[in-house]
C-alpha positions in Angstrom: 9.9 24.3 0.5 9.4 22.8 -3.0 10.1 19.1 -2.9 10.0 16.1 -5.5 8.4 13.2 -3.9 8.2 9.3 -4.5 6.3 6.7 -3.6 7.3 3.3 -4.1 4.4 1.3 -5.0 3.5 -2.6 -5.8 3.7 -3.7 -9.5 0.7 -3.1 -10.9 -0.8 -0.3 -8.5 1.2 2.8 -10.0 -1.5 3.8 -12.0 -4.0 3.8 -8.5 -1.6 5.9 -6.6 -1.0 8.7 -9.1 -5.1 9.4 -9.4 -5.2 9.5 -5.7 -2.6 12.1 -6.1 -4.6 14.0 -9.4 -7.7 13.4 -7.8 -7.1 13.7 -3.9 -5.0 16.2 -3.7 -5.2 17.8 -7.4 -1.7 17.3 -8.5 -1.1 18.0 -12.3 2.9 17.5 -12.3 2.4 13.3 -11.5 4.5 11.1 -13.3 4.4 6.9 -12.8 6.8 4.6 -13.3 7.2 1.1 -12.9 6.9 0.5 -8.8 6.6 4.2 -8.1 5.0 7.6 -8.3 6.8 10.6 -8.8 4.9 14.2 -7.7 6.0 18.1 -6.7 4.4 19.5 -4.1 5.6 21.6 -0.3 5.2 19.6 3.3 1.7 20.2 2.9 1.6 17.9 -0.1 4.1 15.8 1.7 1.8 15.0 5.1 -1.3 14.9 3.5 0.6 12.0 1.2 1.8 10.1 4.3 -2.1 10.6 5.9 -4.5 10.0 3.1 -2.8 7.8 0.5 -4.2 4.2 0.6 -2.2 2.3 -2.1 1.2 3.7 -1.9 3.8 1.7 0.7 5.4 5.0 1.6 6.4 8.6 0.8 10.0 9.2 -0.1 11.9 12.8 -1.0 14.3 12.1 -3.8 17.2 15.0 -2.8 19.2 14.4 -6.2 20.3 11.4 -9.0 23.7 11.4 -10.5 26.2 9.3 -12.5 28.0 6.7 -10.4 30.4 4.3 -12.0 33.0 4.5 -9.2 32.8 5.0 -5.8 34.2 8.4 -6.0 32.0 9.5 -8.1 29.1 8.0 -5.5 30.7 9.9 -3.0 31.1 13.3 -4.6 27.5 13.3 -5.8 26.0 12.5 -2.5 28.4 15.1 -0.6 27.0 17.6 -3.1 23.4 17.3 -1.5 21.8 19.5 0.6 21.2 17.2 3.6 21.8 20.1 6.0 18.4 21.3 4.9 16.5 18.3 6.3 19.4 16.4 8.9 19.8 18.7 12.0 23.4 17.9 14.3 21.5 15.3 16.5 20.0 13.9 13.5 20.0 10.1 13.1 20.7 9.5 9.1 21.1 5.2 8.9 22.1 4.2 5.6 20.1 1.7 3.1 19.4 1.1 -0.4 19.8 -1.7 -3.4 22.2 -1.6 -6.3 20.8 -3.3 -9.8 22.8 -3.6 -13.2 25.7 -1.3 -12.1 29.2 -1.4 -11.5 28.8 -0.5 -7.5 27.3 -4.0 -7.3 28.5 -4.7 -3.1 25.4 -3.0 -0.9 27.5 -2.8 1.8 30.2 -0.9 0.5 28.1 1.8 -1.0 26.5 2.2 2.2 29.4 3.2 3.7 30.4 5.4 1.1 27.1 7.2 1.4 27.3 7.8 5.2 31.0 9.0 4.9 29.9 11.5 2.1 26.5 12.7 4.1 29.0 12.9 7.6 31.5 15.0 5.4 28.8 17.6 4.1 26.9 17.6 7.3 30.5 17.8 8.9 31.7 21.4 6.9 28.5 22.8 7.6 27.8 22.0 11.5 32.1 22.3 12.3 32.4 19.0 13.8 33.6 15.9 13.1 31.5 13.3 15.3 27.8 13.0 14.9 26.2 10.9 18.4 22.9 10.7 16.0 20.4 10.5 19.3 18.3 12.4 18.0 15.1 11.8 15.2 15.4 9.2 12.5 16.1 10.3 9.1 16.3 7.5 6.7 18.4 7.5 3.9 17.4 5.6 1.3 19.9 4.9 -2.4 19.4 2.7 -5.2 21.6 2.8 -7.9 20.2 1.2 -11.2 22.3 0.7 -14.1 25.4 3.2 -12.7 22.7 5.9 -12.1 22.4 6.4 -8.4 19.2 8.0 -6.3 19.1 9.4 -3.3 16.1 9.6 -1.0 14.8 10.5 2.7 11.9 8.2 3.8 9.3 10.4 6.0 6.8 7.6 6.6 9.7 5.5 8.4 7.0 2.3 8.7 5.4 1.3 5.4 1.6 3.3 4.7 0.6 -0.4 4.8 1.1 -0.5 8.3 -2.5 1.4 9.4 -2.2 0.5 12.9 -5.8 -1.8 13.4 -3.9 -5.1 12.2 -1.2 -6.1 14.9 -2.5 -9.7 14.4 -2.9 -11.3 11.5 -3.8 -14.9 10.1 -1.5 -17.2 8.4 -1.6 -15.3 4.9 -2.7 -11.8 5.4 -3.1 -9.6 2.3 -1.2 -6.3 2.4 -3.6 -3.5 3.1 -2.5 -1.7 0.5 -3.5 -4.3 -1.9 -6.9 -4.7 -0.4 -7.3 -0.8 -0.8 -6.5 -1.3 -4.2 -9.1 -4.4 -5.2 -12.0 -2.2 -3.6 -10.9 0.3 -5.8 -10.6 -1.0 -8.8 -13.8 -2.5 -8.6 -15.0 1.1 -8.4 -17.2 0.1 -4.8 -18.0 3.6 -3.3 -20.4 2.0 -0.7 -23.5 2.3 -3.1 -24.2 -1.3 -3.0 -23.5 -4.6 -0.6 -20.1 -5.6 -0.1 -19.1 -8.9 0.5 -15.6 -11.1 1.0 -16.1 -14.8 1.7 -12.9 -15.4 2.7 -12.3 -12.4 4.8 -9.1 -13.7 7.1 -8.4 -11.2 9.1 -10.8 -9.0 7.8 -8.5 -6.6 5.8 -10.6 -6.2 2.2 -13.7 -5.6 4.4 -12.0 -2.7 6.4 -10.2 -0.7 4.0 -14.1 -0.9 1.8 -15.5 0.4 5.2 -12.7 3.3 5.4 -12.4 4.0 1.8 -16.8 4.2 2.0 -16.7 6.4 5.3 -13.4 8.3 4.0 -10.9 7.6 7.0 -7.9 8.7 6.3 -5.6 5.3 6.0 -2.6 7.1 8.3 -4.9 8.6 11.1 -3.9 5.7 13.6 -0.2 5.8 13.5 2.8 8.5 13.1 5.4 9.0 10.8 9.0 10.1 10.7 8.4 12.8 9.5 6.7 14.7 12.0 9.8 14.7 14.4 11.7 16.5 12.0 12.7 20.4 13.1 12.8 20.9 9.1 9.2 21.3 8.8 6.7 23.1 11.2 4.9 21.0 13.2 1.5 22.5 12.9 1.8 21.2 9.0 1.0 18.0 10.3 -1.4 18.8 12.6 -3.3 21.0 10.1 -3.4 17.4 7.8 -4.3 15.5 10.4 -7.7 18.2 11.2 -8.3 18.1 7.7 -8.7 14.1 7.6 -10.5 14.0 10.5 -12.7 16.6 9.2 -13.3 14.5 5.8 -14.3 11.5 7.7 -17.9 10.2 8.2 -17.8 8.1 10.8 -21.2 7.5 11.6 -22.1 6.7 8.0 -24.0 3.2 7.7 -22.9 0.6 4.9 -23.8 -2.9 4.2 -20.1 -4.8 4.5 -19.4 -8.8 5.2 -17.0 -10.9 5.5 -17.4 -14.4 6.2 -14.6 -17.0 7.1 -14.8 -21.3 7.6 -12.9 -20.5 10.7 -14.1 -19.3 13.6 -10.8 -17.6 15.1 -10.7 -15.8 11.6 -14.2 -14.4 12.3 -12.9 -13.1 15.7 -9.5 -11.9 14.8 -11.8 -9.6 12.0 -14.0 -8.5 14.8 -11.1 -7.4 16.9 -9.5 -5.9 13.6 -12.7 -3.7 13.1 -12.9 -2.8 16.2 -9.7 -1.2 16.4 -9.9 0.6 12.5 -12.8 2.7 14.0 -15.6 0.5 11.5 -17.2 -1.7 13.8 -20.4 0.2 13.3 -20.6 -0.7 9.4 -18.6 -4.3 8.9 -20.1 -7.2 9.9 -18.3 -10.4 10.6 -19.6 -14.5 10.4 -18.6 -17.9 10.0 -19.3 -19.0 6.8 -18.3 -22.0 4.3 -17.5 -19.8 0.9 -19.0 -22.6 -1.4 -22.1 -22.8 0.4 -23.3 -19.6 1.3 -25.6 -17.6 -0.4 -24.9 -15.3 -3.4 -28.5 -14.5 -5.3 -28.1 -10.6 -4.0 -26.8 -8.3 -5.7 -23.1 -6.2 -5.1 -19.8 -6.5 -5.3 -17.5 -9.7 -3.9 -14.3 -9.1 -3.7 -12.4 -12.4 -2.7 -8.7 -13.6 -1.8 -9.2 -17.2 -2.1 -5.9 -19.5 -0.7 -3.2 -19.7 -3.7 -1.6 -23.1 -2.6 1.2 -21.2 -2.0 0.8 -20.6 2.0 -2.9 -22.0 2.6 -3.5 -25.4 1.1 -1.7 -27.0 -1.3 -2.0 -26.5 -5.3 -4.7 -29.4 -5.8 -6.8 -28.2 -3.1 -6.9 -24.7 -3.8 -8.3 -25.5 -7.6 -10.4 -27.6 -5.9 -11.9 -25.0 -4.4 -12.0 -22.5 -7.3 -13.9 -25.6 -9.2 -16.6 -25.2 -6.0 -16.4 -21.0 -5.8 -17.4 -21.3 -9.7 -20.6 -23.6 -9.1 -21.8 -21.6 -6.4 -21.2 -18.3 -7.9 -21.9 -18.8 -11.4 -25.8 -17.6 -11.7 -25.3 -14.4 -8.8 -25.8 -11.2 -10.4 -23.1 -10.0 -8.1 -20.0 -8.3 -9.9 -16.8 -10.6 -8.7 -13.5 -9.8 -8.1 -11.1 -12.6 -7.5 -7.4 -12.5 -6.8 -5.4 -15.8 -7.8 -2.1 -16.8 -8.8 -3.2 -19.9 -10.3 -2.7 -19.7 -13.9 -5.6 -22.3 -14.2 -7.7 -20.1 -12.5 -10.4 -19.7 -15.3 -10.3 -22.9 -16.3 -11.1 -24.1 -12.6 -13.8 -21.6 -12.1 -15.7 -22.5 -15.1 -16.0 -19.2 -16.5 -13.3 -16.5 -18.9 -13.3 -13.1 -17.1 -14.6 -10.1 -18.4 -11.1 -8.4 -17.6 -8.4 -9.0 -15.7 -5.0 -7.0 -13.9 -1.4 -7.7 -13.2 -0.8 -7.4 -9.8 1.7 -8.5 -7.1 1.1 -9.9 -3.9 4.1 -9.0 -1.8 6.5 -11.2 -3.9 3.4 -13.2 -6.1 2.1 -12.7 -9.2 -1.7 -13.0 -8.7 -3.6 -11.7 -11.5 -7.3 -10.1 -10.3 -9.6 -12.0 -12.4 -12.8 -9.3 -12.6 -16.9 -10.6 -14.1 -19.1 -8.0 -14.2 -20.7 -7.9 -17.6 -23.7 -9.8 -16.1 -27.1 -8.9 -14.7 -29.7 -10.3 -12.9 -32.0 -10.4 -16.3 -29.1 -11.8 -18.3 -28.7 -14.9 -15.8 -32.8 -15.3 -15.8 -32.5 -15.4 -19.4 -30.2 -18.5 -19.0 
């Protein structure tokens, strides 16, 4: 079955997610648009997707757009869809979606439109009248945009950032999908030491060690997808030997994180321990300002914002120490802030820097790497 896919991204990572779909799974019909990716391919394409991808938030068949200025016309184009393909009798098909710069502005009552048209079509084909829906979840998914309306089926049913190793977090946790996305665009491959100083609950140093030992980002939990009778089972199982089979789990890297609290350092442990890469991440208590940084590698650092750790004074406060203590290490630095003092507070202009959202911030990742150890001897 030839599908068109989607997967919703963060601002700023649609670029990531459509190489990892060129380059992971050699995909040349890939087309990115503001906070998604759009991509062809069968339920082969469509598990390994769910499985492997490490910066998209989930995988989403779009099943047809139309015209919708009136809620007739919503309900005629959705009834025209082929849900019968995917949504069996006992199927369970809940409704939900967003409605931007269009006359269908009330979410509610285009919800109910949708499930009246999807019950009509599914209705004529199955002859009956009354679904009890007990039976796997098929999520429909709408957003109508400026009177053009989209209609989707989620198979991941949890967001891809949900790997399954993080059940606790600390106070701020960055969304693993993010932290997938800092270690790779600072290109770390596991060639050279890794290091986060202010590792929380240990996220940026486990997705480096899964990226480095290529685990597959989705081996730990399931998706909604494989419950549905539309697609063979042994598809996903097929996708899931393959990952497994790509993995290197006994491969050795040199990974920290450090943390000035003690219960952070543990919760990382635990974290670790339960992603599969206690073997190549190593966890300590740490002050970020004081610690050591005259090796080389990458750092790759979430620093508090003042937005839910500290307040805005002492945050810059602490960039002001980060840049002292970092300023002569020949590491390359990667630091994610929101301030738009950053800079200024760190004591040094980037070398380049990237848009990016976390969850509902605008952080900008503030990147220095056109140093080297014989440049900063030279000082």
């Amino acid at each position: 079955m030839e599908l068109t896919m989607c997967c919703p991204t963060l601002f700023g990572l649609e670029g990531i997610v459509a190489d990892e779909l060129r380059f992971g799974r050699k995909l040349n019909d890939v087309h990115a648009e503001n906070g998604r990716v759009f991509f062809e391919g069968d339920e082969n394409t469509l598990a390994w997707a769910n499985l492997n991808l490490r910066c998209a938030e989930r995988v989403l068949i779009r099943l047809g757009v139309f015209q919708a200025k009136t809620f007739d016309q919503l309900f005629e184009g959705v009834r025209a869809l082929p849900w019968e393909q995917f949504i069996p009798k006992d199927g369970a098909f809940p409704v939900k979606g967003h409605s931007l710069n269009s006359a269908l502005h009330s979410v509610p009552d285009c919800q109910k439109i949708i499930k009246k048209a999807v019950v009509s079509r599914l209705g004529a084909h199955y002859h009956q009248n009354w679904f009890e829906e007990s039976g796997a979840k098929y999520q429909i998914q709408f957003a109508i945009m400026r009177d053009t309306a989209e209609l989707y089926l989620d198979t991941s049913g949890s967001g891809l950032h949900k790997r399954g190793y993080r059940a606790n977090s600390n106070a701020a946790p960055l969304r693993e999908t993010l932290a997938a996305a800092l270690v790779k665009l600072a290109r770390w491959r596991g060639r050279e030491s890794f290091l986060d100083p202010f590792c929380g609950s240990g996220t940026i140093a486990i997705e480096a060690a899964m990226i480095a030992q290529r685990r597959a980002p989705g081996l730990m939990r399931a998706f909604d997808a494989e419950k549905w009778h539309c697609f063979d089972a042994s598809v996903w199982r097929q996708a899931r030997e393959d990952a497994i089979g790509m993995a290197d789990g006994g491969a050795r890297f040199d990974i920290v994180g450090s943390d000035i609290d003690p219960a952070c350092v543990q919760l990382s442990i635990e974290n670790a321990r339960k992603a599969g890469v206690a073997n190549t991440v190593f966890f300590e208590q740490a002050d970020a300002v004081a610690r050591d940084y005259t090796q080389n590698g990458v750092l790759i650092a979430n620093p508090p914002y003042g937005e839910r750790l500290l307040d805005l004074q002492e945050a810059e406060a602490l960039y002001q120490k980060m840049g002292a203590a970092m300023q002569k290490s020949p590491m390359k630095q990667y630091i994610l802030s929101s301030d738009p003092l950053f800079e200024r507070c760190f004591g040094r202009k980037a070398d380049k820097r990237r848009k990016l959202y976390n969850g509902m911030i605008k952080c900008e990742l503030h990147m220095y790497f056109k140093h080297s150890r014989r440049e900063i001897a030279n000082q």
